[in-house]
RODO-2510 file (C-alpha; in nm, 4 decimals, decimal comma):
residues 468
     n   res          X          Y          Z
     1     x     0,0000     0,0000     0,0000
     2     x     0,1414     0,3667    -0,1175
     3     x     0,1279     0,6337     0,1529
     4     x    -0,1414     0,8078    -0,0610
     5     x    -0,3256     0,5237     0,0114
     6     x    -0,2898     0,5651     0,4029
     7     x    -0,3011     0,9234     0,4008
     8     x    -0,6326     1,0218     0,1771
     9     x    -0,8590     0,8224     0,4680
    10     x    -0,7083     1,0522     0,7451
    11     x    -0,7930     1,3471     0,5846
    12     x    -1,1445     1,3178     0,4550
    13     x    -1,4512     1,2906     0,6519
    14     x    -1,6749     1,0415     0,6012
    15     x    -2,0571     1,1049     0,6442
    16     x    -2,1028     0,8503     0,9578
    17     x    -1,7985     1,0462     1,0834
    18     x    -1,9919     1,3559     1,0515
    19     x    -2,2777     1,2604     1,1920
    20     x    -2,0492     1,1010     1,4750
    21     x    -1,8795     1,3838     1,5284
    22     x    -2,1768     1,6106     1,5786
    23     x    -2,3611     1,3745     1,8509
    24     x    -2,0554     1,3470     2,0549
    25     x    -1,9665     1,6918     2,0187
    26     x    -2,3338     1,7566     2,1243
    27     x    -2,3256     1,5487     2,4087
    28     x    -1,9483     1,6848     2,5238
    29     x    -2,0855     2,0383     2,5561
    30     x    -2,3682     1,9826     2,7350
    31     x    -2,1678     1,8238     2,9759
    32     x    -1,9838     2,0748     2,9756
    33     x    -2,2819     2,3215     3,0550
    34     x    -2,3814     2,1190     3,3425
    35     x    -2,0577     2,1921     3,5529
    36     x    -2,0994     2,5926     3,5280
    37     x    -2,4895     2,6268     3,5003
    38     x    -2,6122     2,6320     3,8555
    39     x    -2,3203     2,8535     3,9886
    40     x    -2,4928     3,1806     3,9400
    41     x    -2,8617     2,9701     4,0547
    42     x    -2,6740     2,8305     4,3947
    43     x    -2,7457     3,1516     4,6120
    44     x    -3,1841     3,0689     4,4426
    45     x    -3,1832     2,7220     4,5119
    46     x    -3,0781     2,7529     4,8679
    47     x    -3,3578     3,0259     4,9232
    48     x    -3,6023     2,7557     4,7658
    49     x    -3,5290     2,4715     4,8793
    50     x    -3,3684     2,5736     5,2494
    51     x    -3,0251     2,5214     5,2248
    52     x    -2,8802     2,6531     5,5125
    53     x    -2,5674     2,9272     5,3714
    54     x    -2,2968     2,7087     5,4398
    55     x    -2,4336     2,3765     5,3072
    56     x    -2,4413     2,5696     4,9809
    57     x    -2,1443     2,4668     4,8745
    58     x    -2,2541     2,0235     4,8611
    59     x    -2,4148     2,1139     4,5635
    60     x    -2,0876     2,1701     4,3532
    61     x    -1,8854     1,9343     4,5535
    62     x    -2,1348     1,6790     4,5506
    63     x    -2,1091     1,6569     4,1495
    64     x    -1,6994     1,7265     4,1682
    65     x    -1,6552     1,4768     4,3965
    66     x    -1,8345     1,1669     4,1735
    67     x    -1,7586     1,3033     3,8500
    68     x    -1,3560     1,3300     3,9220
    69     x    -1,3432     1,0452     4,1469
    70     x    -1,5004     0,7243     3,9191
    71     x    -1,3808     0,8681     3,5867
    72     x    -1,0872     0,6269     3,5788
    73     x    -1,3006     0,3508     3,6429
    74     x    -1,5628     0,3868     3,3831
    75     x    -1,3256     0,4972     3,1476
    76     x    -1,1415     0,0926     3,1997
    77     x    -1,4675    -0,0527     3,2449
    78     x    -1,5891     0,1292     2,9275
    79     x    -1,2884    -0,0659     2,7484
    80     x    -1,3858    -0,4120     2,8596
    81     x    -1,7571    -0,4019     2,8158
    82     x    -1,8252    -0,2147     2,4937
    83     x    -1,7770     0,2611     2,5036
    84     x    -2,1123     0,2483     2,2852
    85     x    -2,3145     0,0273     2,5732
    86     x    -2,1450     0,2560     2,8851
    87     x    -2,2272     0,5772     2,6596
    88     x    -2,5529     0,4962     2,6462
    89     x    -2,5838     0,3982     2,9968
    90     x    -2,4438     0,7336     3,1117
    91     x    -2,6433     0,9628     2,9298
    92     x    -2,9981     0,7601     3,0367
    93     x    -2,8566     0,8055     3,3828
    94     x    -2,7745     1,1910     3,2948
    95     x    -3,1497     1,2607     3,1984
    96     x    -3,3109     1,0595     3,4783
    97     x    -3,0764     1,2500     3,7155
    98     x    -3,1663     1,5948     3,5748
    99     x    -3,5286     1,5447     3,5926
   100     x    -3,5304     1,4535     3,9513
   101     x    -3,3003     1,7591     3,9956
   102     x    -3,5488     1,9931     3,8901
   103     x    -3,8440     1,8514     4,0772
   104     x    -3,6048     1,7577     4,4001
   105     x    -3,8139     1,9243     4,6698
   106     x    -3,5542     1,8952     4,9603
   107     x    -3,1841     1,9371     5,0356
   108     x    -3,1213     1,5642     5,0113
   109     x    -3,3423     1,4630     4,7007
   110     x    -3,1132     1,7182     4,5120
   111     x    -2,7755     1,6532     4,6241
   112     x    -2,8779     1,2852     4,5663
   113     x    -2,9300     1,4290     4,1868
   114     x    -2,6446     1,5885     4,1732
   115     x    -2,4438     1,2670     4,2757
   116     x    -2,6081     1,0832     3,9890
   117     x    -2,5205     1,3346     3,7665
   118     x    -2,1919     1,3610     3,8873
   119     x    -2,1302     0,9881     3,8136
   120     x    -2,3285     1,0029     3,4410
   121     x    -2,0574     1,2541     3,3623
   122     x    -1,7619     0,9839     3,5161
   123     x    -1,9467     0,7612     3,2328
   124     x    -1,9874     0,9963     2,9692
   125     x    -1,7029     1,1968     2,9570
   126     x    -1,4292     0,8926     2,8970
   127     x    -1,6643     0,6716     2,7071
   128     x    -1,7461     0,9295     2,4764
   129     x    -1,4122     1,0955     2,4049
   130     x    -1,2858     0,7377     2,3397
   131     x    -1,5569     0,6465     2,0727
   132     x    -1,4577     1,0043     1,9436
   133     x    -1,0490     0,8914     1,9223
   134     x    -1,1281     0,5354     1,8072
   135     x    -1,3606     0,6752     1,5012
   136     x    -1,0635     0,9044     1,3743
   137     x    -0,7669     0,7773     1,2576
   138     x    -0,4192     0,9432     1,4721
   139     x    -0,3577     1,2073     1,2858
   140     x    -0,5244     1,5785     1,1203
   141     x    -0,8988     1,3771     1,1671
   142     x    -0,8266     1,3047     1,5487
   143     x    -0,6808     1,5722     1,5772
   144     x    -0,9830     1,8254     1,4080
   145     x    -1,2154     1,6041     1,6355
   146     x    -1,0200     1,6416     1,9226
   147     x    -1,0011     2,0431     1,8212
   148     x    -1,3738     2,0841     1,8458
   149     x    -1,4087     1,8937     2,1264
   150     x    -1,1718     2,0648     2,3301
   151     x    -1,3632     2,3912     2,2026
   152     x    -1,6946     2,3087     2,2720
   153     x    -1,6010     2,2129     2,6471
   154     x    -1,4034     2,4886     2,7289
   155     x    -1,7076     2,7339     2,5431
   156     x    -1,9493     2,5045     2,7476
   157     x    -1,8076     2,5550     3,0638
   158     x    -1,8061     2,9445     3,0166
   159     x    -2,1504     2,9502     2,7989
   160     x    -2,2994     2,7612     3,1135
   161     x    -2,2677     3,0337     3,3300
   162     x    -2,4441     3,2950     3,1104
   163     x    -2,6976     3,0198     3,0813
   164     x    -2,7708     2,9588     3,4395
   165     x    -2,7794     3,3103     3,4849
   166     x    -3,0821     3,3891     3,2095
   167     x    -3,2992     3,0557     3,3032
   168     x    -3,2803     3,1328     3,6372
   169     x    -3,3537     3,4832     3,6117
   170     x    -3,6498     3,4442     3,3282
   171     x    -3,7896     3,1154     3,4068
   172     x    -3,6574     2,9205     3,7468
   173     x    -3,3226     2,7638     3,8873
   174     x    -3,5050     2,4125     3,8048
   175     x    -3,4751     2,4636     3,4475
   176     x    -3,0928     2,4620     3,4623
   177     x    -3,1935     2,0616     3,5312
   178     x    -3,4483     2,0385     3,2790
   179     x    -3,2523     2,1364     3,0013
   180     x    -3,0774     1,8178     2,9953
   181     x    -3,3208     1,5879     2,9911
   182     x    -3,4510     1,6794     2,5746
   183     x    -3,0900     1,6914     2,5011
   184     x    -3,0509     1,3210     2,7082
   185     x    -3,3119     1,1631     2,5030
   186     x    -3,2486     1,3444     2,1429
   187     x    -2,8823     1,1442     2,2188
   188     x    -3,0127     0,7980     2,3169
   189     x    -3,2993     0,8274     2,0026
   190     x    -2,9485     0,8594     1,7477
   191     x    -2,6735     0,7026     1,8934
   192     x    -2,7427     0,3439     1,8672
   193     x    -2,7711     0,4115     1,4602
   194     x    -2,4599     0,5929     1,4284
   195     x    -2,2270     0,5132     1,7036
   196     x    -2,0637     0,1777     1,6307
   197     x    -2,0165    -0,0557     1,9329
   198     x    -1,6050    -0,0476     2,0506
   199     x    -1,4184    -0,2623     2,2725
   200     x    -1,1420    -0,4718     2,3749
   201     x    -1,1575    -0,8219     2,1917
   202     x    -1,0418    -0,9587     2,5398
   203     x    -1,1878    -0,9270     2,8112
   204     x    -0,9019    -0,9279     3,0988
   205     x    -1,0659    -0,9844     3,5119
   206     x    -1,1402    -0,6545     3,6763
   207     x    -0,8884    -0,5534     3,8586
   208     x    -1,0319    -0,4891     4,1919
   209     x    -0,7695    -0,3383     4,4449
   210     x    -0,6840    -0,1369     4,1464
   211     x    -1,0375     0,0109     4,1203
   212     x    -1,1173     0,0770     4,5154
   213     x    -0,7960     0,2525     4,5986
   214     x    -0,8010     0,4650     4,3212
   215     x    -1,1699     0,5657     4,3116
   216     x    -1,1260     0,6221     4,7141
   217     x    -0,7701     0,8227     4,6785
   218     x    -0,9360     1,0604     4,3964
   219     x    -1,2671     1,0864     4,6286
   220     x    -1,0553     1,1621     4,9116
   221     x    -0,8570     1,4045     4,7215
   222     x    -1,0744     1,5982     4,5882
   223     x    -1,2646     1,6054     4,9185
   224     x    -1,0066     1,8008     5,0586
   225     x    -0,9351     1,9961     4,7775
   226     x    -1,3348     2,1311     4,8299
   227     x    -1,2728     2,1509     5,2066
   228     x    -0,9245     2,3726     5,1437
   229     x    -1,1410     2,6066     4,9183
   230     x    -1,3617     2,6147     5,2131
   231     x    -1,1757     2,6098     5,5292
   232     x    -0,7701     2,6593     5,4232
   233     x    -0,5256     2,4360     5,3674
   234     x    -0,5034     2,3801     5,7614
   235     x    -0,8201     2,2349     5,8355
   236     x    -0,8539     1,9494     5,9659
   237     x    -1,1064     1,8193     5,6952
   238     x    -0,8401     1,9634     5,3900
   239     x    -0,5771     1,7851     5,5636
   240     x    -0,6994     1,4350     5,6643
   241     x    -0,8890     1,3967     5,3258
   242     x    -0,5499     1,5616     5,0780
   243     x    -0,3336     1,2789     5,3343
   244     x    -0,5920     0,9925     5,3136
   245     x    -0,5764     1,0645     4,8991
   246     x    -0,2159     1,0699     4,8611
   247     x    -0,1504     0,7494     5,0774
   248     x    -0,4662     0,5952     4,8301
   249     x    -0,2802     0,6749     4,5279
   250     x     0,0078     0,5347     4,6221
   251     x    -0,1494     0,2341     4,7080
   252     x    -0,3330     0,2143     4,3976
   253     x     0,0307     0,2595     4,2173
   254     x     0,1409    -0,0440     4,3680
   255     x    -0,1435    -0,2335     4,3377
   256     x    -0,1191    -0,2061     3,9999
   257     x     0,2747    -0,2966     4,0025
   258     x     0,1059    -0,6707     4,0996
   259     x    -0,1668    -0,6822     3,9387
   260     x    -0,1729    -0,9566     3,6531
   261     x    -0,4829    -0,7586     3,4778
   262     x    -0,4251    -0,3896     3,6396
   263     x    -0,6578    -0,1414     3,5916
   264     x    -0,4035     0,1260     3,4626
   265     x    -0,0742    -0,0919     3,3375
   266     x     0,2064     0,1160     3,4876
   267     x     0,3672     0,0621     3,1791
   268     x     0,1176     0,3196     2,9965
   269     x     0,1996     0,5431     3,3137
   270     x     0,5826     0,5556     3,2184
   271     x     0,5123     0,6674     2,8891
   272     x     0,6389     1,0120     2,8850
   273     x     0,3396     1,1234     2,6295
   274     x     0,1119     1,0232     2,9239
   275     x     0,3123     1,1216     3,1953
   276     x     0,3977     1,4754     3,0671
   277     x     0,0660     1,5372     2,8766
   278     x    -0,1901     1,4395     3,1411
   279     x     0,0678     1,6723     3,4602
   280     x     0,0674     1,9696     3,1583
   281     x    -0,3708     1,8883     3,0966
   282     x    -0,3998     1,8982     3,4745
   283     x    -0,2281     2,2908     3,4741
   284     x    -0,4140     2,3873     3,2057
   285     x    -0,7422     2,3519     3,3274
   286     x    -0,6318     2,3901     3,6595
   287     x    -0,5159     2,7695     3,5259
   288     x    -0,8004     2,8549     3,3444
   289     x    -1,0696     2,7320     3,5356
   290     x    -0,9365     2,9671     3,8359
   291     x    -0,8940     3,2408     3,6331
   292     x    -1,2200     3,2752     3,5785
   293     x    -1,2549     3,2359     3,9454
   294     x    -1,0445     3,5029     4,0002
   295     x    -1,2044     3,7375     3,7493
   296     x    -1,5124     3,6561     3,8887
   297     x    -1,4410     3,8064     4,2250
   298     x    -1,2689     4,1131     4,0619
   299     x    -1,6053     4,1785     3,8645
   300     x    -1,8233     4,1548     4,1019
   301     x    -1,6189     4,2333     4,4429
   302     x    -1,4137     4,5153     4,2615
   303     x    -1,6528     4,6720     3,9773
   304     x    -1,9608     4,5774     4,1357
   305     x    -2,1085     4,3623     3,8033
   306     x    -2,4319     4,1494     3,8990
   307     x    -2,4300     3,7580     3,8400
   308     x    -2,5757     3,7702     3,5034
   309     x    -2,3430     4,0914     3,3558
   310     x    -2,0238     3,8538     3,4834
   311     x    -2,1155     3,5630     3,3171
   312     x    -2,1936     3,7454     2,9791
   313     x    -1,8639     3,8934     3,0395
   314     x    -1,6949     3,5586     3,0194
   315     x    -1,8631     3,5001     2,6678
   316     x    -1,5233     3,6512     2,5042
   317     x    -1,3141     3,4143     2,6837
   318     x    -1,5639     3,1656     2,5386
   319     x    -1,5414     3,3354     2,2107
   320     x    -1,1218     3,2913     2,2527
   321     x    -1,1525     2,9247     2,3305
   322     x    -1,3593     2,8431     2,0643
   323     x    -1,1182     3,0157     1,7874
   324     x    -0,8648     2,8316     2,0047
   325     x    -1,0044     2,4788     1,9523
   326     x    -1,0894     2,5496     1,5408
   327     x    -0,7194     2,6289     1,4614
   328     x    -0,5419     2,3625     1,6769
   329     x    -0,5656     2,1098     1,4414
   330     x    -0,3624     2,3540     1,1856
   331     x    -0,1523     2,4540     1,4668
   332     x    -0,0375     2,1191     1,5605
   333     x     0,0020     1,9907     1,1641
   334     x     0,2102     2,2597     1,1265
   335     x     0,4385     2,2886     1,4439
   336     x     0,3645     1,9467     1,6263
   337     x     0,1598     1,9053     1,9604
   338     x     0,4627     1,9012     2,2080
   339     x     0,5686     2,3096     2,0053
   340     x     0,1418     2,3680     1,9903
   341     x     0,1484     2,2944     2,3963
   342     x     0,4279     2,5386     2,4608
   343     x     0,3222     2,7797     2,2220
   344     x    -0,0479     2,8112     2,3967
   345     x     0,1461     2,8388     2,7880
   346     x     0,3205     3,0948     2,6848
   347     x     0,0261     3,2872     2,5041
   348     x    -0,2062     3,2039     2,8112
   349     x     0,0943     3,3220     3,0274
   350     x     0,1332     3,6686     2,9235
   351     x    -0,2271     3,7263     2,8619
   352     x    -0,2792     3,6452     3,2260
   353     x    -0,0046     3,8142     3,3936
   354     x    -0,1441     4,1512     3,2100
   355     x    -0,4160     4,0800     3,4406
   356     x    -0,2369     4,1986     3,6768
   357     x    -0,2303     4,5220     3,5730
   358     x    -0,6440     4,5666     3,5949
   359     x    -0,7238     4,8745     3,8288
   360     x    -1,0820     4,9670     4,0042
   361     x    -1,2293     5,1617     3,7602
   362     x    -1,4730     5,0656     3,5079
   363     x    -1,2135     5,1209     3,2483
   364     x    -1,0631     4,8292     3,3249
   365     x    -1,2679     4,6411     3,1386
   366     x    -1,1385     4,6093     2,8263
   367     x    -0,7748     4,5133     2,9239
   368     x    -0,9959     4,2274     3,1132
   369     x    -1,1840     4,1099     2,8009
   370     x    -0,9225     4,1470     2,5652
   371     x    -0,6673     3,9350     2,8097
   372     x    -0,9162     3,6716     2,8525
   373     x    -0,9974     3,6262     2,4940
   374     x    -0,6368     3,6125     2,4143
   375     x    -0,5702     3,3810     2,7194
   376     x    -0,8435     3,1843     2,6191
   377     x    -0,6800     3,1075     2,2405
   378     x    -0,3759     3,0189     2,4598
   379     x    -0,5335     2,7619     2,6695
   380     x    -0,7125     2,6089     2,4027
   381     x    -0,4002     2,5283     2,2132
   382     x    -0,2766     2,4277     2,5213
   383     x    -0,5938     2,1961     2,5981
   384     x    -0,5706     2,0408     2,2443
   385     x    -0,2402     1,9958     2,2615
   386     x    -0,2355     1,7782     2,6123
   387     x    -0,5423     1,6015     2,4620
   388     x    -0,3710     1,4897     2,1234
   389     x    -0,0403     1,3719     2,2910
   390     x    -0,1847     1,2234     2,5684
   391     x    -0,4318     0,9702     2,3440
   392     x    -0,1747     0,9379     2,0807
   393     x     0,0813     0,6517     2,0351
   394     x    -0,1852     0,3916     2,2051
   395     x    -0,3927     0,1096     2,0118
   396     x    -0,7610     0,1277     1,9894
   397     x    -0,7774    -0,1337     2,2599
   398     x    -0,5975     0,1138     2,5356
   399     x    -0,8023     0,4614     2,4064
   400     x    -1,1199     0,4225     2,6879
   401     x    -0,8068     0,4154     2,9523
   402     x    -0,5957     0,6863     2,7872
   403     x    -0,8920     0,8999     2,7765
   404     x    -0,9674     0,7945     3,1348
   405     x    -0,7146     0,9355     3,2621
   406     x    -0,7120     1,2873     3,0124
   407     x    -1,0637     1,3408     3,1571
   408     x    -0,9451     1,2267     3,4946
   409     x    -0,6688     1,5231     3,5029
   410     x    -0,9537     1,7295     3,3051
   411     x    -1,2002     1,6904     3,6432
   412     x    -0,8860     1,7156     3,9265
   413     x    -0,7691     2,0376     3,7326
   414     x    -1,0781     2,1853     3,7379
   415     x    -1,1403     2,0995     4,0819
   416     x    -0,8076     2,1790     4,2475
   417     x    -0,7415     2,5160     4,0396
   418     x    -1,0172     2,6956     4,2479
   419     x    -0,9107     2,6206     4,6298
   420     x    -0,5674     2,7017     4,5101
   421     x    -0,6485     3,0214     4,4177
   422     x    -0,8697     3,1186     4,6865
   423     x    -0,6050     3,0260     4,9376
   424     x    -0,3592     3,2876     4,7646
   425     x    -0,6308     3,5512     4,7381
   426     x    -0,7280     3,5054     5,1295
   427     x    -0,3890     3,5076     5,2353
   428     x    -0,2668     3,8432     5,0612
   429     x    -0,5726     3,9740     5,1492
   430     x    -0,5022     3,9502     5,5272
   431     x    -0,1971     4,1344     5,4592
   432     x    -0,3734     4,4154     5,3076
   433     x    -0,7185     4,3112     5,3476
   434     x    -0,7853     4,4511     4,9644
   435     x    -0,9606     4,1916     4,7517
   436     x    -0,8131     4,3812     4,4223
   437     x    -0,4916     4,2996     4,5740
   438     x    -0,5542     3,9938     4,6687
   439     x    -0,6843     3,8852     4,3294
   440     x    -0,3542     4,0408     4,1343
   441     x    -0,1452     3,8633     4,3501
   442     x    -0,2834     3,5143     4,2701
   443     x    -0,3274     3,6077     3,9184
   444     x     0,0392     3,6336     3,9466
   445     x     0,0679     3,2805     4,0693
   446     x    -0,1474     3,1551     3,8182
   447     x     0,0724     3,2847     3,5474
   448     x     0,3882     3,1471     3,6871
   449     x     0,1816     2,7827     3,7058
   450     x     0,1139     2,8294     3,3346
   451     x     0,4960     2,9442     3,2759
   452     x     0,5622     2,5621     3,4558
   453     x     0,3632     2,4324     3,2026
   454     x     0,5727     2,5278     2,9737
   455     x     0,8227     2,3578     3,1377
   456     x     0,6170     2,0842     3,1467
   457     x     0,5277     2,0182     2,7606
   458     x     0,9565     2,0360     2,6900
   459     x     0,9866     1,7647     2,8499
   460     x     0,8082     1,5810     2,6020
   461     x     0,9964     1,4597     2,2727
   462     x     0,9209     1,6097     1,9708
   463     x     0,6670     1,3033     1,8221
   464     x     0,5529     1,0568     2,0718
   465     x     0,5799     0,7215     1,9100
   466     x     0,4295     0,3529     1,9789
   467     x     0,7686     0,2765     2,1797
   468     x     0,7527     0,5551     2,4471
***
């Protein structure tokens, strides 16, 4: 066979691929949505349903802490019993979930929602992005897929603010749940007629030490992660559940050293496109999700911006992420992933530290919209980047657990980048007890963790290959 022959495939869509593409894509971003959209509602929903003030908080960590902590898990298990059937599965789970959400009448019926949601998206998010990277060929078609993906996720999480602000505000918080459920079922209707069924042709024995300790270790870690956001680092809750994670993990590493059938083979951990792609994934979500954290408070603590006028503000960023994810793929023909990862730190880095500069007057804005869209093209390279080298190099058989763990450093990121941030902001601001100051000073830190990435994505070689 020429190399015309193996080339032409991986650059032409087919029309199943399209129509692939577009359901996953759909399903991605709604996803997506579902982690942002009840931010700006929280404040309602406790007024409605009687959450006391400081219980407000279970309803983000309730979904955090399932969605980040089984993703691993059903990202394997999706591998040995078929991505199509666990797909499936997930988003059935995802509409059921959101339906008792909106009609939850009590504290517990809706943090009992927001579990099952939580673990729909621990289904979803691996199982899907798998079918996505075993439908493309390695190469520009993964890596357009992989483009838009990254896109419509990073515009989902910002879009889902803006969303849960206007449903909230024109209809009720219980909509932000509703929404899913048409979305859920529209999905489920087309997928079994164009999503093929993938999976492992052998079916290895679950590896069960494997699974407990690391589905504890990331529930315990990102347990205290929420709690430091919360409390501080020094609580007693941060600490014993950041302690009880780390000694988890490294039980779960060598668990797996023994295992004859381990859940991640630590082989696939030594490979320096997984090692170095997932550690420079986790800081660029980590970054960006805190950033807009960050902003947040300077909007509405500094300029005095309502709910709703901050969350359209972050439709630029959205805007910058979306341009972001379309020219990756070109980005990465042309330079490479490990040059399109460094490329997109150092973009998102100065575009951040210019934050630094922003002042209290309303002004300000525009170096704040322009940074963020800028910052936000960054980070999508970035994103794209981390997500091509960290599925690439790895047979069909291994993508469910290669995108495991990509979605796996996608939901820690996310989760850890906030608590890390509000522990710099809090502690400069009980030096000066200015929340402008506080907020340039950990914008500052946040730059310098994107400037690591950096140093991060040169440690990777040039083109990861089948042997690394």
């Amino acid at each position: 066979m020429t190399t015309l022959d193996v080339r032409a495939p991986a650059t032409t869509m087919a029309g199943r691929q399209k129509l692939t593409l577009v359901l996953l894509l759909g399903a991605q971003f709604m996803l997506a949505v579902d982690f942002s959209i009840l931010n700006v509602a929280l404040p309602v929903i406790g007024q409605g349903l009687g959450f006391h003030l400081s219980n407000l908080q279970w309803i983000a960590t309730a979904f955090a802490l399932a969605a980040a902590g089984f993703t691993l898990l059903f990202g394997r298990i999706a591998d040995l019993f078929g991505r199509r059937r666990l797909f499936l599965a997930g988003m059935a789970l995802l509409g059921l979930s959101s339906l008792a959400g909106g009609l939850a009448t009590s504290p517990g019926l809706l943090l009992v929602a927001r579990v099952a949601q939580g673990l729909a998206t621990a289904i979803v998010t691996p199982a899907g992005l798998s079918l996505l990277t075993t439908s493309f060929p390695e190469g520009p078609l993964r890596d357009r897929a992989l483009g838009l993906n990254g896109a419509l996720m990073s515009a989902g999480f910002t879009s889902g603010a803006v969303l849960g602000g206007v449903l909230t505000e024109l209809l009720s918080w219980r909509w932000a749940f509703f929404i899913n459920v048409p979305v859920a079922l529209a999905v489920l209707v087309a997928a079994p007629a164009v999503l093929a069924e993938s999976r492992n042709e052998r079916r290895p024995t679950m590896d069960v030490p494997g699974a407990v300790t690391v589905t504890a270790g990331l529930l315990a870690l990102v347990f205290g992660l929420t709690q430091a956001g919360e409390y501080g680092f020094a609580s007693p809750a941060a600490l014993v559940g950041l302690g009880a994670g780390a000694v988890l993990l490294v039980a779960f590493w060598f668990a797996e050293r023994r295992a004859s059938s381990p859940l991640v083979p630590v082989a696939i951990l030594r490979r320096p496109s997984v090692k170095w792609g997932n550690l420079a994934g986790l800081l660029a979500f980590a970054t960006e999700t805190s950033l807009v954290f960050l902003m947040t408070l300077y909007l509405q603590k500094v300029l005095g911006y309502s709910a709703l006028a901050t969350g359209l503000a972050f439709g630029v960023l959205g805007l910058g992420t979306v341009v972001g994810g379309v020219g990756a793929p070109r980005v990465i023909g042309r330079l490479g992933s490990r040059t399109t990862l460094i490329t997109g730190f150092a973009v998102q880095a100065a575009a951040t530290a210019s934050l630094a500069l922003l002042g209290a007057s309303q002004g300000w804005i525009w170096l704040l919209l322009a940074a963020t869209f800028v910052g936000g093209v960054g980070n999508m390279l970035a994103i794209v980047g981390f997500m091509v080298t960290a599925t690439s190099g790895l047979p069909d058989s291994e993508q469910g657990l290669a995108t495991g763990l990509a979605t796996m450093t996608q939901q820690v990121g996310i989760t850890m980048g906030i608590p890390v941030m509000s522990a710099v902001v809090t502690a400069a601001m009980s030096v000066d007890a200015d929340v402008l100051g506080g907020v340039r000073v950990a914008v500052l830190v946040n730059a310098a963790l994107v400037l690591l990435g950096i140093v991060v994505s040169a440690s990777l070689r040039r083109k990861p290959t089948a042997a690394e």
